[in-house]
C-alpha positions in Angstrom: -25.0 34.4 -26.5 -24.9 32.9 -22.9 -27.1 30.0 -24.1 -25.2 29.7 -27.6 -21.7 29.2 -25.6 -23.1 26.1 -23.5 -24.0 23.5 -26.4 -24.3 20.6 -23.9 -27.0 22.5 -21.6 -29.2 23.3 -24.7 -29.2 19.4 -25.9 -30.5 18.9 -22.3 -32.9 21.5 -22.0 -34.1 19.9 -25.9 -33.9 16.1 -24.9 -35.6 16.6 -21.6 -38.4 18.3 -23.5 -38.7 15.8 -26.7 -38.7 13.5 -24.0 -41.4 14.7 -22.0 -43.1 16.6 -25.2 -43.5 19.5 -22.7 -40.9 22.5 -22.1 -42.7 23.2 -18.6 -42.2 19.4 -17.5 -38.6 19.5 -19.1 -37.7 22.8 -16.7 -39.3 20.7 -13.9 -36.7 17.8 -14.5 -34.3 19.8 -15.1 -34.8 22.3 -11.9 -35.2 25.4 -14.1 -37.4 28.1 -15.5 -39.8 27.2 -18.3 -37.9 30.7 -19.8 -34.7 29.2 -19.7 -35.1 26.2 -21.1 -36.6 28.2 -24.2 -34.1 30.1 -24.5 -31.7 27.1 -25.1 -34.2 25.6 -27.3 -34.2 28.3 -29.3 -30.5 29.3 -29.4 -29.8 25.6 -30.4 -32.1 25.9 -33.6 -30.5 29.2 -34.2 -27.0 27.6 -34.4 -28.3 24.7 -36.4 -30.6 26.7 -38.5 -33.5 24.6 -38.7 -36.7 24.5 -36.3 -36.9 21.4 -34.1 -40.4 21.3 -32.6 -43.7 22.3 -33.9 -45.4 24.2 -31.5 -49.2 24.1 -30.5 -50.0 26.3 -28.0 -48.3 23.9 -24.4 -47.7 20.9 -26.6 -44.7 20.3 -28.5 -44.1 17.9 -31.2 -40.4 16.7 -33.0 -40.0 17.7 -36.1 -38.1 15.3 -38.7 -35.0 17.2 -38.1 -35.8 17.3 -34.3 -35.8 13.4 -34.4 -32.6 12.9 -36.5 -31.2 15.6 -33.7 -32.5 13.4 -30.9 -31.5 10.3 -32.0 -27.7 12.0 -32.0 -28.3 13.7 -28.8 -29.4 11.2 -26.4 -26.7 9.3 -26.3 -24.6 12.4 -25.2 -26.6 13.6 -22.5 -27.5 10.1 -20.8 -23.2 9.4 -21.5 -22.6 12.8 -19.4 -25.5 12.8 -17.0 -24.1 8.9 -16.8 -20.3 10.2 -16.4 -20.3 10.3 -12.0 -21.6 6.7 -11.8 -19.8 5.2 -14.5 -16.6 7.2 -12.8 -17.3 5.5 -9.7 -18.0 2.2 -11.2 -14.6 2.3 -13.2 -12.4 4.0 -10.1 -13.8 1.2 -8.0 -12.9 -1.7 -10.1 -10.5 -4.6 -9.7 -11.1 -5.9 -12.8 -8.0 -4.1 -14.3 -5.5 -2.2 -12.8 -2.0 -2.5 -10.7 -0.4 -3.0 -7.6 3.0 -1.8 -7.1 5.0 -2.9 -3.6 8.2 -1.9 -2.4 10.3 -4.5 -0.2 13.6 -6.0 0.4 14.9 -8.8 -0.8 14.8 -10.7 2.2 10.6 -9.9 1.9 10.6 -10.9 -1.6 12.2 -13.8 -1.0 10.9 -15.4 2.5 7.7 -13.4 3.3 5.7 -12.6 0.0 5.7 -15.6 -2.2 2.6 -17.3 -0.9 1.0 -14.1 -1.0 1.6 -13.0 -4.5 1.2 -16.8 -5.5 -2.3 -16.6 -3.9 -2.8 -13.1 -5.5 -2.3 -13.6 -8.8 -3.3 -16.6 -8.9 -6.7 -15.3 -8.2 -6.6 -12.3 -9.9 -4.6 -12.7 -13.0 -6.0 -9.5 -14.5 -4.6 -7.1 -11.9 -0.7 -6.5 -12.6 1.6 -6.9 -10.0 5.0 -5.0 -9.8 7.8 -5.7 -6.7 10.2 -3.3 -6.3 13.3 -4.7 -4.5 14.3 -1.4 -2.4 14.8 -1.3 1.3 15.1 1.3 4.0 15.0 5.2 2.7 14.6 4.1 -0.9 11.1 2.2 -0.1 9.8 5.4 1.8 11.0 7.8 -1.1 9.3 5.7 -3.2 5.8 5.1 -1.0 6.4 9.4 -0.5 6.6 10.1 -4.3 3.5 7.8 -4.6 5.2 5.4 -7.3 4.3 2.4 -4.8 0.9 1.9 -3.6 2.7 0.4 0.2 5.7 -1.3 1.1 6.0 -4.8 3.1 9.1 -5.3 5.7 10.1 -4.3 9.3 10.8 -0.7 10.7 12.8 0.0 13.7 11.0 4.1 13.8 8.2 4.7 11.9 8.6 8.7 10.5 5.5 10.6 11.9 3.8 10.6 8.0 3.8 6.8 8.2 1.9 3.9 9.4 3.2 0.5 10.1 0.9 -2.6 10.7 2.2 -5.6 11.7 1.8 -8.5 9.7 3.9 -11.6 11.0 7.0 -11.8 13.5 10.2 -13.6 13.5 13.1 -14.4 16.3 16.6 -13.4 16.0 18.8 -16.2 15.7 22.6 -17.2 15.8 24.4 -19.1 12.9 27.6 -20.5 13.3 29.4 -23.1 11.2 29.0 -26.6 12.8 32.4 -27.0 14.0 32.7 -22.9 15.3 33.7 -22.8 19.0 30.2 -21.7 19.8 28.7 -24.8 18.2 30.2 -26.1 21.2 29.2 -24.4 24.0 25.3 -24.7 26.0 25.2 -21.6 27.1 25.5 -18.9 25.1 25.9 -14.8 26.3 25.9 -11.5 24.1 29.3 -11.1 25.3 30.4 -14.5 23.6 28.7 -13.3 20.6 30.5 -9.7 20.7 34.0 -12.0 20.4 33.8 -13.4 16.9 33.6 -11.2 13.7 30.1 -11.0 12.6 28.9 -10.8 8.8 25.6 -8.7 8.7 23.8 -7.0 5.8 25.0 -3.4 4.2 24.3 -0.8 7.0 21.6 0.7 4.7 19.4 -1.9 5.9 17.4 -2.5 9.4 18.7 -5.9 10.3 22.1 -4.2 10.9 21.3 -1.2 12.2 18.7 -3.9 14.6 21.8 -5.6 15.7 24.2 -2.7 16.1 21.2 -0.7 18.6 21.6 -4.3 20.8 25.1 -4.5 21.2 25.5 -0.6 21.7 22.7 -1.0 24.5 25.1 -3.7 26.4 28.2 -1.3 25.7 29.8 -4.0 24.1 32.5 -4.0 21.0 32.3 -6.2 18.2 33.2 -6.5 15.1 31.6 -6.7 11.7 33.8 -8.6 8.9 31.8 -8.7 5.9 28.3 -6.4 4.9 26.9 -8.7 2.1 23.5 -8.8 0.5 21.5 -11.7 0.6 20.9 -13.9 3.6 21.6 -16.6 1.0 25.2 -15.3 0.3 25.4 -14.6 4.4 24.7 -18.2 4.8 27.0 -19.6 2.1 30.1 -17.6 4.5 28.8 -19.1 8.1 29.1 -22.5 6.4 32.5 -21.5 5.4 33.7 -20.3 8.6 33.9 -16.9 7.9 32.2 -15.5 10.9 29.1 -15.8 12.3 25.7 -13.6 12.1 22.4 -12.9 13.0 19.6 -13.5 11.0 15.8 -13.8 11.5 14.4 -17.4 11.7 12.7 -16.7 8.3 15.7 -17.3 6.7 16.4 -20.3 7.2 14.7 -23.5 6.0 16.3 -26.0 8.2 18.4 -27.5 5.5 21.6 -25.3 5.6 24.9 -26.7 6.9 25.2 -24.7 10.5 24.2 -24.4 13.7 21.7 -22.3 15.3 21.0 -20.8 18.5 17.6 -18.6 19.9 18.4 -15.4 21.1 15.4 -14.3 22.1 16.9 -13.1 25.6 18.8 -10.4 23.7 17.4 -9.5 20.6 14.0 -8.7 20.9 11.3 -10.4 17.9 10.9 -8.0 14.8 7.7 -7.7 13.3 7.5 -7.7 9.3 4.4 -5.7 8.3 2.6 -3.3 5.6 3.7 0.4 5.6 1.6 2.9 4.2 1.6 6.9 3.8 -0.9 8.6 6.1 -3.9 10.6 4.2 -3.2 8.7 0.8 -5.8 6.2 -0.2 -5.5 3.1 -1.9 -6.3 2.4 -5.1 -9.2 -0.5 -5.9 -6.9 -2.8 -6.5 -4.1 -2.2 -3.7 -6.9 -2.8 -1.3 -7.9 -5.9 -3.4 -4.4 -7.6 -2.5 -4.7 -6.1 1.1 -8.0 -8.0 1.4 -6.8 -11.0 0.2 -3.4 -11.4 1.6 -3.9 -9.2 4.8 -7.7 -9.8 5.6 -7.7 -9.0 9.5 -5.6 -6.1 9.0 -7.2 -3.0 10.5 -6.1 0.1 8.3 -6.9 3.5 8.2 -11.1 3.7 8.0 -10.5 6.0 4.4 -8.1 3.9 3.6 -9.7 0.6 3.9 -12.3 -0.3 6.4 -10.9 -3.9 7.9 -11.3 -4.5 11.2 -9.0 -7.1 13.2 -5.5 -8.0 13.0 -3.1 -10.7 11.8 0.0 -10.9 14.0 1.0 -14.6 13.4 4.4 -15.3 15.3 6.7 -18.1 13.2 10.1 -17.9 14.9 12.3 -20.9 17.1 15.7 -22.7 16.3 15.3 -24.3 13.7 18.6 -26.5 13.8 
């Protein structure tokens, strides 16, 4: 009964030995008693009801109804015996799959482009998927494991998560062109601290970053407008709404303001690639790592890179 309950060990035990035309060479294989391996024989032509191998003395021959059972059989065992392998093979793929990455819009916008462009571009099988969340929502999401990583600064990173820098910007002051700081050589925190500021929702780092500077100087200030978008931030300098602080990614040059470094107060932020500690990649999450992040150094079971990118792109660029 033991041996009738286990139909894929008795097709073993009977392809090893039509194989080898020996029940004795078939155990050896298979690392078991000659016994057993009868047994299994023999329960599997109980079941079927029909006698598989003629039997002279240690030889063993197929019988027609043995062959028809082989020629079903085989495929089975080697597809099972196959399975690990052909697991590994498919698990470790990147010829299909996806890649799901949390960032802000500012990311999206500025930072990833030439990296997803590259991406896809050489991989159109593997699908892509951006999900425009910032802050807390992109760590709930990289937590619950419905991200493979996330892309964008940290000002703390939690003790569950890593953070590897990627590329770093400098802080910089817009004003309109004709704003009384447009005006001025010299520029000080305190001047700053005088004019209503239009920043980002507070759910986001950049003003959280800019409220930690001004509370380190003890200064006041005020901030006029939280809007999304360092586009739509933009569009109010030029109007002469206030001013704000943005990161020199932001800004291509062409936009109707001035701008001012203030590297001697804010200090650079680094945009980089966040990940969960103890959770591996999947084949294809590493595939984009490798070709948009190659000297990033990651965890060893996580990827085994060695090196880092820190490329710094910052300056006025009025």
């Amino acid at each position: 009964m033991r041996y009738q309950q286990n139909r894929m060990q008795q097709l073993r035990g009977f392809v090893y030995a039509a194989r080898s035309r020996s029940i004795t060479r078939a155990a050896a294989e298979l690392e078991l008693s000659q016994p057993s391996v009868s047994l299994q024989i023999q329960a599997l032509e109980q079941e079927l009801g029909t006698q598989l191998f003629e039997r002279r003395g240690p030889r063993i021959r197929l019988t027609r109804e043995g062959e028809i059972l082989l020629d079903l059989a085989m495929p089975l065992v080697d597809g099972v015996e196959g399975l690990d392998e052909a697991f590994r093979s498919q698990r470790d793929s990147v010829t299909h799959g996806a890649v799901s990455i949390a960032a802000g819009g500012s990311t999206l916008q500025y930072i990833l482009p030439p990296y997803v462009k590259a991406f896809v571009r050489e991989h159109p099988q593997i699908d892509l998927r951006l999900h425009n969340v910032t802050g807390k929502a992109g760590l709930e999401l990289l937590r619950s494991g419905d991200v493979d990583f996330a892309v964008g600064p940290m000002l703390d990173t939690p003790s569950d998560i890593r953070f590897y820098p990627i590329i770093t910007y400098d802080p910089v002051l817009i004003t309109s062109r004709d704003h009384p700081l447009a005006k001025r050589k010299r520029i000080t925190l305190k001047d700053i601290a005088e004019y209503p500021l239009i920043l980002p929702p507070r759910s986001q780092s950049t003003f959280r970053f800019v409220e930690m500077v001004f509370a380190e100087h003890s200064l006041q200030h005020e901030v006029k407008l939280e809007v999304g978008g360092y586009d739509v931030i933009v569009t109010y300098v030029e109007l002469g709404l206030g001013i704000s602080i943005v990161m020199s990614h932001c800004l291509s040059g062409k936009e109707k303001l001035h701008t001012v470094a203030l590297g001697n107060y804010f200090p650079s932020r680094s945009y980089g690639l966040v990940t969960r500690k103890g959770r591996a990649l999947s084949p294809a999450a590493r595939l984009f790592v490798d070709t948009s992040f190659p000297s990033i150094k990651l965890e060893e079971h996580l990827f085994g890179h060695r090196g880092r990118l820190h490329t710094k792109h910052g300056g006025d660029k009025s």
